[in-house]
N, C-alpha and C positions, 0 to 999 in steps of 0.2 A: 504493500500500500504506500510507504514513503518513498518506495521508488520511482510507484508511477504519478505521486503529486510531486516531485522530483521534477519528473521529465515534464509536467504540468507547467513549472514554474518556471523551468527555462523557455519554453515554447511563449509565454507567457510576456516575458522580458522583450524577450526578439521582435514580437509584434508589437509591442510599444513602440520601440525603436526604429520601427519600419513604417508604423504607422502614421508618427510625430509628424515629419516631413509631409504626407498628402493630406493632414489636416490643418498643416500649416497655411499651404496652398491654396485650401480648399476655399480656409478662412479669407485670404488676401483677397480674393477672384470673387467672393459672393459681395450682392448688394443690398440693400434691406428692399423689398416690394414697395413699389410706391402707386396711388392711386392714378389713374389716366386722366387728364383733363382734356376735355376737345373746348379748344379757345374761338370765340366767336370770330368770324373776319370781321373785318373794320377796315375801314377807306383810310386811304391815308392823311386826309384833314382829321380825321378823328381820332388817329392814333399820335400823329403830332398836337394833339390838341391835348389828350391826358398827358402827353408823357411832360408836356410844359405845366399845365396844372398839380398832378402828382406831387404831391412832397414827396423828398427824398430823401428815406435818411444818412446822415454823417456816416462814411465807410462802408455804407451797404450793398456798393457795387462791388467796392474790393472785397467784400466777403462772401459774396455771392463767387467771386470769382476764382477764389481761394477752397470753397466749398467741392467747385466743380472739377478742380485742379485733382483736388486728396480724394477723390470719388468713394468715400466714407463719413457716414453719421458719428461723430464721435461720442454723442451724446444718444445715440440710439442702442436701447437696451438688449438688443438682438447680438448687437457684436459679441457680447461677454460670454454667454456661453463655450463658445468654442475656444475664448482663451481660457478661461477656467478649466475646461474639458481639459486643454495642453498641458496647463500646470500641473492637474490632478495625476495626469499619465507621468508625467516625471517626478512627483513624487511621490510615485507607489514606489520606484526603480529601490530607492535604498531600504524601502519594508520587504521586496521579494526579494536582493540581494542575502537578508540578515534569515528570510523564509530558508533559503538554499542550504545557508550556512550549517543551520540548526536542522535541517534534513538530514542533510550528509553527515553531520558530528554522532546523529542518533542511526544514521546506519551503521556507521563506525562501531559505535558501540555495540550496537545489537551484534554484529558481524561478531566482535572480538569474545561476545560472553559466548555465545552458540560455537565456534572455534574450542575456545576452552573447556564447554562439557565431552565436545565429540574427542580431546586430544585425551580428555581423563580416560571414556571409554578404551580408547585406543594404548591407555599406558603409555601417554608421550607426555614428555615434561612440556607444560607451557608457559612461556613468556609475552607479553601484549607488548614489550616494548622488544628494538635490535640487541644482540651482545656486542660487544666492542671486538672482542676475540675473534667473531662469526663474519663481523666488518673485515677484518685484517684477511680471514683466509677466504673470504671470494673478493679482494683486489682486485688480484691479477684476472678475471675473468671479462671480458667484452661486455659482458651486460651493465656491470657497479661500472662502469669509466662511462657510461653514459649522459649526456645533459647532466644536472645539476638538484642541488636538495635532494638526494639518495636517504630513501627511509627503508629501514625493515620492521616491520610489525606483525603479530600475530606467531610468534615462532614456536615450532614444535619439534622438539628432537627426540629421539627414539636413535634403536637401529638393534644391532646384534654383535656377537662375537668378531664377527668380518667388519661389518659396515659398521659407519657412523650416519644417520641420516634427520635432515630436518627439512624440513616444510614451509614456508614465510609467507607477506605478501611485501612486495618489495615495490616502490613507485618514486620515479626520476622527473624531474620535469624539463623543457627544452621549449624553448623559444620564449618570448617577451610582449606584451600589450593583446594583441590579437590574436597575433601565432604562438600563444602561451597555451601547450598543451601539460597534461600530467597522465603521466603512462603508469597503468597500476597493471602488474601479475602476480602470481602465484608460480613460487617455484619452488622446486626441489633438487636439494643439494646432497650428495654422497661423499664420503670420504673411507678410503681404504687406503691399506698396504699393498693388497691384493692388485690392486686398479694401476698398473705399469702401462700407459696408457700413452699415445703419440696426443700434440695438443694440436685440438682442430674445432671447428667451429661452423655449426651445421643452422641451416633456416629456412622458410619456407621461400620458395621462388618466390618470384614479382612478374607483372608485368613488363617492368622495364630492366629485369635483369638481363635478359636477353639481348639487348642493346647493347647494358653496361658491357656484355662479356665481348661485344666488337670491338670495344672500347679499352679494352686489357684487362675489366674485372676477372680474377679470379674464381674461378669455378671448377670441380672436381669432380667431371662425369665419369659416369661406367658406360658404355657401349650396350654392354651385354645386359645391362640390365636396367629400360628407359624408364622403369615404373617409379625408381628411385631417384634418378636425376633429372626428369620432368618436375619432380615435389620440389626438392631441396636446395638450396645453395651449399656447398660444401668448401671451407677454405682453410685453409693450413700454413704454415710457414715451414711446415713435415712435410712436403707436398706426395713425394715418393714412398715414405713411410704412414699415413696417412692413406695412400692406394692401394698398399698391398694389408692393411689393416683389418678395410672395410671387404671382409667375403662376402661368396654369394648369401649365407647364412646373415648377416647381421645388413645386410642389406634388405634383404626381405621384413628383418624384424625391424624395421626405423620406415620402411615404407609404408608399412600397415601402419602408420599413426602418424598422417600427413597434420600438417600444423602447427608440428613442436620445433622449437628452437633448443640445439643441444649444444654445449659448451665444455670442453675436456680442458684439465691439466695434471699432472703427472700424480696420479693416486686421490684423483675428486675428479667431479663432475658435478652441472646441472642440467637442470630441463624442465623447460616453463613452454605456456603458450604465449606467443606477446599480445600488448595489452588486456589481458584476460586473469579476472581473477575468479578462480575456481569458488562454483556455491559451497556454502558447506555441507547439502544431500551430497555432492560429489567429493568429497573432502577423501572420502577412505578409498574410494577407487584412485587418486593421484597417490596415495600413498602405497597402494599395491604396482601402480606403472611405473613409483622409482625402483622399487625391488625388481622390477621385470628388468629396468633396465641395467643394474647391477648384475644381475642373474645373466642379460646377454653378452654385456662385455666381458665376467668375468669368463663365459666358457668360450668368449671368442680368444681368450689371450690364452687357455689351455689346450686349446686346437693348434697354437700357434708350434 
């Protein structure tokens, strides 16, 4: 429900916004109705004959003439409406602004308690805020070097004998005024001994990767096998080491779950969707796809 009066309120903002300007217009452009007079004719001895007679009063032609110039009543009560209507529209902007705020703060929250019973269920340790420790060992990984303001929240660790593993929602932000987005996912990170691992760095194609790759981007197809290198971006600074990694076997298994973005370095790993952050009915099925994907590195590197 706060998320679809969420999406209410911004929808909401926008047409104000867009609105403003054709009421502004609309306002300029209208003129108050006036009654039609049809004037008698009159000869011209009779019409020079009032306008000599007439009194006249002091400034009344220059205001007549001033009248006809500003082609508005400024004393007619019809104008105000639609500037009041204007004002009223611009200052709802800072009550739906602080609406947003206090939306998003209570999804937040609700987010982090329902997180926290499913991690009890699950026997995972949970933290609502980052570790500093957890900060330090995904550095070195492509996704934390991203834009700016890197948060980690909602953190759940667990694992077993082999593995160490946690679960986060992790969000960067990148661009300024308009082009200020904030990119939220949900990722899962592995650490082992086991995991001797080449560093490489996997992602969903693009539309314009294709181009890029005319262009020199790096990309790491297999031939023999298009189902995997139609999905993914694949890039290395291992290039050769990195091709002979990826078998038929562990190709198959990263092909079946196009969407994911995979990131290795030498005994960890992650693997998130971008900008997507996992519901929490989905929470325990991500935490069986890091094990999956534990489970396939580690028998691809005992095949080895």
């Amino acid at each position: 429900m706060l998320f679809v009066l969420e999406n209410i309120v911004k929808r909401l903002t926008w047409l104000i916004l867009l609105a403003f300007p054709a009421l502004v217009c609309a306002q300029e452009g209208s003129e108050p109705p006036g009654d039609t007079e049809v004037v008698p004719a009159v000869t011209a001895g009779e019409d020079d004959e009032k306008s000599d007679d007439a009194p006249q009063e002091p400034g009344g032609a220059a205001r007549q003439q001033d009248e006809k110039e500003k082609g508005v009543d400024e004393d007619n009560p019809a104008d105000w409406p639609g500037l009041l209507a204007c004002c009223g529209l611009w200052g709802m902007i800072p009550i739906i602004l602080v609406i947003i705020f206090l939306i998003r703060r209570a999804n937040a929250q609700k987010r982090t308690q329902t997180l926290s019973g499913i991690a009890a269920e699950l026997n995972l340790e949970f933290s609502p805020m980052g570790e500093e420790s957890l900060e330090g060992q995904l550095g070195p990984f492509p996704l934390f070097n991203k834009g700016r303001k890197g948060q980690l929240t909602n953190v759940c660790v667990g694992g077993t004998d082999e593995v160490e593993l946690r679960i986060f929602d992790y969000r960067y932000t990148t661009g300024s005024g308009r082009n200020r987005r904030v990119h939220r996912q949900t990722v899962v990170a592995m650490q082992s001994a086991l995991l001797n691992l080449p560093e490489f760095r996997m992602r969903p194609e693009r539309m314009f990767d294709r181009a890029g790759q005319m262009l020199g981007l790096q990309d790491i197809d297999f031939d023999e096998h298009l189902a995997f290198s139609q999905q993914f971006v694949l890039q290395s600074d291992m290039a050769e080491q990195t091709r002979e990694f990826f078998d038929n076997a562990l190709l198959d298994f990263f092909a079946a779950r196009s969407g994911w973005s995979f990131e290795t370095r030498s005994g960890s790993f992650i693997v998130y969707r971008p900008r997507k952050l996992v519901e929490p009915a989905e929470f325990k099925s991500v935490f069986e796809d890091g094990f999956g994907c534990f489970t396939a590195l580690r028998e691809r590197l005992e095949r080895s």
